[in-house]
NUTIMAR-226428 format. One line per 2 residues: number of its first residue (from 1); their letters; for each residue x, y, z of C-alpha. Coordinates in nm, 2 decimals, decimal comma. Each point is the difference from the previous one (the first is absolute). Example, Ala and Ser with C-alpha at 12.3 -4.5 7.8 and 13.67 -1.06 7.14 Angstrom:
1) as) 1,23 -0,45 0,78; 0,14 0,34 -0,07 .
% end
This chain:
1) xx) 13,97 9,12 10,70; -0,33 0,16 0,02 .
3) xx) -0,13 0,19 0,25; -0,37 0,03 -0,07 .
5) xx) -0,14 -0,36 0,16; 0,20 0,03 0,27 .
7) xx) -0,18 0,40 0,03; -0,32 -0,18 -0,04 .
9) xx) 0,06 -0,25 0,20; 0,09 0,23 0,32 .
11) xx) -0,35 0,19 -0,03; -0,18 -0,33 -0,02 .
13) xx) 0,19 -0,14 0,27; -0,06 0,36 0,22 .
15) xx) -0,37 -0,10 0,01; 0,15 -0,31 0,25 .
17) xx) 0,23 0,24 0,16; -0,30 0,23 0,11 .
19) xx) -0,30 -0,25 0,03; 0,14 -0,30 0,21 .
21) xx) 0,25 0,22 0,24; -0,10 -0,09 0,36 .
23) xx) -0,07 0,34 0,25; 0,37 0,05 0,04 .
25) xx) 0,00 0,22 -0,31; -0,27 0,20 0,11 .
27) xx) 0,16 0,01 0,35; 0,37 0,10 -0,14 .
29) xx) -0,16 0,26 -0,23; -0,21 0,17 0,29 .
31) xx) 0,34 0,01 0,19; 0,13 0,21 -0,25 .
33) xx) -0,23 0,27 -0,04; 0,02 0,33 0,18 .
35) xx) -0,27 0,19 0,14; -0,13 0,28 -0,24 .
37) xx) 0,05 0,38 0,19; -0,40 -0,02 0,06 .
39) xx) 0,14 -0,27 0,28; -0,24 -0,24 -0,25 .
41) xx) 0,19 -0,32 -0,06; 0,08 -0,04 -0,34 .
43) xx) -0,10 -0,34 -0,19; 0,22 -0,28 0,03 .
45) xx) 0,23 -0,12 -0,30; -0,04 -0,36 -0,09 .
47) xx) 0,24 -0,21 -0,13; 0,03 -0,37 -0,07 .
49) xx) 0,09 -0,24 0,24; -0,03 -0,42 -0,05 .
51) xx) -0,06 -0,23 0,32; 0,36 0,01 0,11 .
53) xx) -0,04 0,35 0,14; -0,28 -0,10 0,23 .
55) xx) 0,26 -0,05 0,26; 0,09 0,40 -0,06 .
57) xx) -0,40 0,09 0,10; 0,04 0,05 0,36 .
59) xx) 0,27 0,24 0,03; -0,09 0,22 -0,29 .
61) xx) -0,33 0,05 0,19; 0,14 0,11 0,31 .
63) xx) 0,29 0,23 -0,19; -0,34 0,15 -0,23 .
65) xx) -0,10 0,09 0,41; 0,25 0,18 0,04 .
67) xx) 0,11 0,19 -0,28; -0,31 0,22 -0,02 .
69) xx) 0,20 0,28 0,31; 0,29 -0,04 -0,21 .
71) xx) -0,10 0,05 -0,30; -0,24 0,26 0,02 .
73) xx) 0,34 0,21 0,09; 0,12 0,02 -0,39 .
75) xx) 0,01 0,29 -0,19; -0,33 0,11 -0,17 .
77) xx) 0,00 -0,21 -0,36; -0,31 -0,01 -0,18 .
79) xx) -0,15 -0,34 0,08; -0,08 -0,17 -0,30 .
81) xx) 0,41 0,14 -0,14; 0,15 -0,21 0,29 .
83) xx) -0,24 -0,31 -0,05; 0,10 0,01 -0,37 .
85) xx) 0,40 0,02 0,11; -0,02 -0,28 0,23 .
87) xx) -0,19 -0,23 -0,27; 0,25 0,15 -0,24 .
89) xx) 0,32 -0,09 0,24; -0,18 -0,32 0,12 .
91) xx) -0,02 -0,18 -0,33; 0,32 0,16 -0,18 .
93) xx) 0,19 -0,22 0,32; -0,17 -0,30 -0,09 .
95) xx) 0,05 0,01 -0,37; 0,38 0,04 0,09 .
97) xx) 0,00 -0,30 0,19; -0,19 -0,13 -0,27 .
99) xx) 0,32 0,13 -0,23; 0,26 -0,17 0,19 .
101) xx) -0,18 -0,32 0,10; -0,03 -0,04 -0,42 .
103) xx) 0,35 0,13 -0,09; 0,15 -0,23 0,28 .
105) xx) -0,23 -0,33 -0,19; 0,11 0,10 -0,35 .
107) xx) 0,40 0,04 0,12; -0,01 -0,33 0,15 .
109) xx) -0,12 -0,16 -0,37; 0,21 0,23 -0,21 .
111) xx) 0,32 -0,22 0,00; -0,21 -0,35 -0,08 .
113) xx) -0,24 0,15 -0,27; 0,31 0,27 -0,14 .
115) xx) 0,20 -0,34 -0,05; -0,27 -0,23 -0,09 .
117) xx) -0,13 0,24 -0,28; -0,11 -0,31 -0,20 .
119) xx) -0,37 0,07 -0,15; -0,17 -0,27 0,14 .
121) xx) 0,10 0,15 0,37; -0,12 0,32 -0,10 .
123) xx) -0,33 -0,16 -0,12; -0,06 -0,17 0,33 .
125) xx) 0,08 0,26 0,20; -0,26 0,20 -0,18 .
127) xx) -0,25 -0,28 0,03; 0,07 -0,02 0,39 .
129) xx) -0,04 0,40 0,02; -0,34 -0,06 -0,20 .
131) xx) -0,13 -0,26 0,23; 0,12 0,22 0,31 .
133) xx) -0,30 0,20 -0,16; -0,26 -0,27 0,04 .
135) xx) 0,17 -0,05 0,32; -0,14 0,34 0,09 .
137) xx) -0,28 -0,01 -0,14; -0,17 -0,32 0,16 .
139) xx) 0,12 0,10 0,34; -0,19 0,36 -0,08 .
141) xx) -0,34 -0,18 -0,12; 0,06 -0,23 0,32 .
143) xx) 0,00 -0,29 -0,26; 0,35 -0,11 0,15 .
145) xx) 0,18 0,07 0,33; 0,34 -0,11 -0,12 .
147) xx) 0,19 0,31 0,05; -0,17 0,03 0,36 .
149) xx) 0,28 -0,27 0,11; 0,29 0,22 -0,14 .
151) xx) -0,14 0,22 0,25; 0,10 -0,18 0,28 .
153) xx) 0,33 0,00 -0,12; 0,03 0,37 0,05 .
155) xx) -0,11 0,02 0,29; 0,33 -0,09 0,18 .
157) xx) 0,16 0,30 -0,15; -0,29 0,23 0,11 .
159) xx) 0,01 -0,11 0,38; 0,32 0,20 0,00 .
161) xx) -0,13 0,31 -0,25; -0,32 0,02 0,22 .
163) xx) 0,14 0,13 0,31; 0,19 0,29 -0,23 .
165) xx) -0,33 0,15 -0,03; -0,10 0,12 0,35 .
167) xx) 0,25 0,29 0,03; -0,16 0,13 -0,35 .
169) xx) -0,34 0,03 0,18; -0,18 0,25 -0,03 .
171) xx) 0,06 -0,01 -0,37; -0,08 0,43 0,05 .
173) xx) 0,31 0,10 -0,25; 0,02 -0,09 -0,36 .
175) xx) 0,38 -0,12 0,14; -0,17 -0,27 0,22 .
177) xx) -0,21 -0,08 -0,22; 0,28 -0,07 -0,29 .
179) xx) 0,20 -0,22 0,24; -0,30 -0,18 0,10 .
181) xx) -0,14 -0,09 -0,35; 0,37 -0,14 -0,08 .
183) xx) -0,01 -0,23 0,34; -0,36 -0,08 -0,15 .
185) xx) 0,13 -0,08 -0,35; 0,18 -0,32 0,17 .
187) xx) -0,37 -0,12 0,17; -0,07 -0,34 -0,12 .
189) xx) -0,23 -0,03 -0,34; -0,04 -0,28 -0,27 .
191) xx) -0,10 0,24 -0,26; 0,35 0,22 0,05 .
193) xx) 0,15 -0,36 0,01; -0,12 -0,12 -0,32 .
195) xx) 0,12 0,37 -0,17; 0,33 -0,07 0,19 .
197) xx) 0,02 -0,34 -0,12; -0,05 0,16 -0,39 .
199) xx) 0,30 0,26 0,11; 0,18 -0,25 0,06 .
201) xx) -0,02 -0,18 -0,33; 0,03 0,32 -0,14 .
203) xx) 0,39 -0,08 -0,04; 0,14 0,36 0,17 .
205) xx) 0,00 0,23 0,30; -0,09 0,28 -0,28 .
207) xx) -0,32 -0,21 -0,09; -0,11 -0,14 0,29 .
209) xx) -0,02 0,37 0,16; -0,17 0,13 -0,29 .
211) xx) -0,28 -0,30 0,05; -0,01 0,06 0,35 .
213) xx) -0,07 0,38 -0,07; -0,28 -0,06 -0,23 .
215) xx) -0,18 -0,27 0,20; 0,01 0,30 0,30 .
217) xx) -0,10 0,26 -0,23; -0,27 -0,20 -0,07 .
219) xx) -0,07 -0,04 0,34; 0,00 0,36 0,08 .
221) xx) -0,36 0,20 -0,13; -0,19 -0,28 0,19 .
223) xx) 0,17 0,06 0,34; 0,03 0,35 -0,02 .
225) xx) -0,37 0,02 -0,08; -0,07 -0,28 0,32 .
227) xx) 0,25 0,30 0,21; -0,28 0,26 -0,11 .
229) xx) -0,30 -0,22 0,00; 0,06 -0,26 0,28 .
231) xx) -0,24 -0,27 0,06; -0,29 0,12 -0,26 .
233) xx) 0,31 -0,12 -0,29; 0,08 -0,31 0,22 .
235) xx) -0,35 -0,15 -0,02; 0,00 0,05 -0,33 .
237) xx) 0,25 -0,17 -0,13; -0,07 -0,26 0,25 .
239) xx) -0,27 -0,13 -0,26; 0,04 -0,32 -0,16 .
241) xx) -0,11 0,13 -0,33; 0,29 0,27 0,03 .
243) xx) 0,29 -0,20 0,08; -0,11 -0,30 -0,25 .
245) xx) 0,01 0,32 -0,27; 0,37 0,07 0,09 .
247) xx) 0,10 -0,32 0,04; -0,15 -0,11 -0,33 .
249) xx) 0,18 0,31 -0,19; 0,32 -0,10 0,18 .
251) xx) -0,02 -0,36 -0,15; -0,10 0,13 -0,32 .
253) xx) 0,37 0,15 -0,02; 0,17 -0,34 0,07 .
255) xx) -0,20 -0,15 -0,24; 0,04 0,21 -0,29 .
257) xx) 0,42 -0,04 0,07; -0,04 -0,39 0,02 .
259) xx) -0,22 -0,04 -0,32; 0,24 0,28 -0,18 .
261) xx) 0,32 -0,21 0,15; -0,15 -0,33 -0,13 .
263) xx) -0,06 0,18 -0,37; -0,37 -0,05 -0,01 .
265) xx) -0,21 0,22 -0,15; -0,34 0,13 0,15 .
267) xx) -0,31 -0,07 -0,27; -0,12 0,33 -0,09 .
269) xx) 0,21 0,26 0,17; 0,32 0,10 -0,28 .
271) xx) 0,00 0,31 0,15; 0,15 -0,11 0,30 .
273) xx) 0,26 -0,08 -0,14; 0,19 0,34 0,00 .
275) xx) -0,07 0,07 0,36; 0,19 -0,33 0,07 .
277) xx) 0,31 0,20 0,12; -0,22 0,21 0,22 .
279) xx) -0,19 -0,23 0,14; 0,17 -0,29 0,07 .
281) xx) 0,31 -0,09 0,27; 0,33 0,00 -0,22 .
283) xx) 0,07 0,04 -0,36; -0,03 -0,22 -0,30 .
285) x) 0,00 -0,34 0,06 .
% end
């Protein structure tokens, strides 16, 4: 299967990560940073964090009071070294989770799509993975809050991750940091749901992760660059212009796979033809 919509996809779908997280990720990232050895605070990391980690506000804030004593006790590191460990170890954790979530998605498939290996099954699968695409790219644009009640749905399962995080605050080690991005791999989004969903029809643990791992290293330049940048990146990509962009270049990919799926031809573009395989979600129809 290829990886390259589902890379595209994650950096379109970062511009959501960063621009409509709540003040909890700015909250949880100043938590984590140390003071520099001038005794000047260092600027805090941000990372994303949807609605459902609201809850998580209060008690970051008041552990972000009190870290500053205990951190300024670490060993001298240069400052912007340790800010660019902690982004490092933060989103390596939550691509892992990201890993597992797809590999687990793709096992529970393999025996019903290995068995079923009949090609109409494979085309609808690939259709479904296409329109997982769309999926994305409405809720993106805002055109379509569908995936924003598969949300809810995760949210059970992060009542019980939440808590996980406090003993991880401050995030002032590239070690916290790495546990805490793979607790905040599991936080509840529709976008990770609908790449999920495509892991899952993906037909094996082997694919699913491999999805999964593009989609988050797609995700990755954008929330490094909001760990380094903060809000200035945030408002941003909080334009309407921007994430209509992204979300129209993310439906461009499912379209392109459902019109190549279906055997039609575009008017006036031949040469598209031999970046079909590149391109497009799954091999020859």
């Amino acid at each position: 299967m290829n990886l390259l919509p589902f890379l595209v996809a994650g950096l379109a779908a970062s511009v959501h990560c960063v621009g409509m997280c709540g003040g909890i990720a700015a909250t949880l990232g100043g938590a984590a940073a140390p003071r520099a050895p001038s005794g000047r605070a260092v600027a805090p990391l941000v990372f994303h964090a949807p609605r459902a980690g609201v809850a998580f506000h209060a008690s970051a804030a008041a552990t972000a009071t009190t870290a500053t004593t205990a951190s300024s006790a670490l060993p001298a590191v240069p400052a912007m070294a340790a800010r660019l460990l902690r982004i490092a170890g933060f989103n390596a954790g939550r691509i892992a989770s990201y890993m597992v979530a797809g590999a687990v998605a793709g096992g529970l498939s393999q025996g019903v799509l290995g068995l079923a290996a009949a090609v109409p099954l494979q085309k609808t699968a690939l259709a479904l993975a296409n329109l997982m695409l769309l999926a994305a790219g409405l809720y993106l644009m805002n055109a379509w809050q569908g995936l924003a009640h598969v949300e809810r749905l995760g949210q059970h399962v992060w009542r019980h991750v939440q808590p996980l995080l406090r003993p991880l605050l401050p995030m002032d080690t590239p070690v916290k940091a790495l546990a805490a991005g793979a607790l905040w791999g599991w936080l509840p989004c529709g976008l990770v749901y609908s790449m999920l969903a495509t892991a899952m029809l993906s037909g094996d643990g082997f694919n699913g992760a491999a999805i999964m791992l593009a989609f988050g290293l797609g995700t990755a330049p954008l929330l490094c660059a909001a760990g380094l940048a903060g809000m200035t990146l945030r408002r941003f990509l909080q334009r309407r212009a921007v994430r209509i962009a992204c979300g129209a270049l993310v439906m461009a990919f499912g379209v392109l796979g459902l019109l190549r799926l279906a055997g039609i031809d575009l008017p006036g573009m031949p040469a598209l033809h031999g970046w079909a395989d590149v391109l497009c979600i799954g091999g020859a129809p």
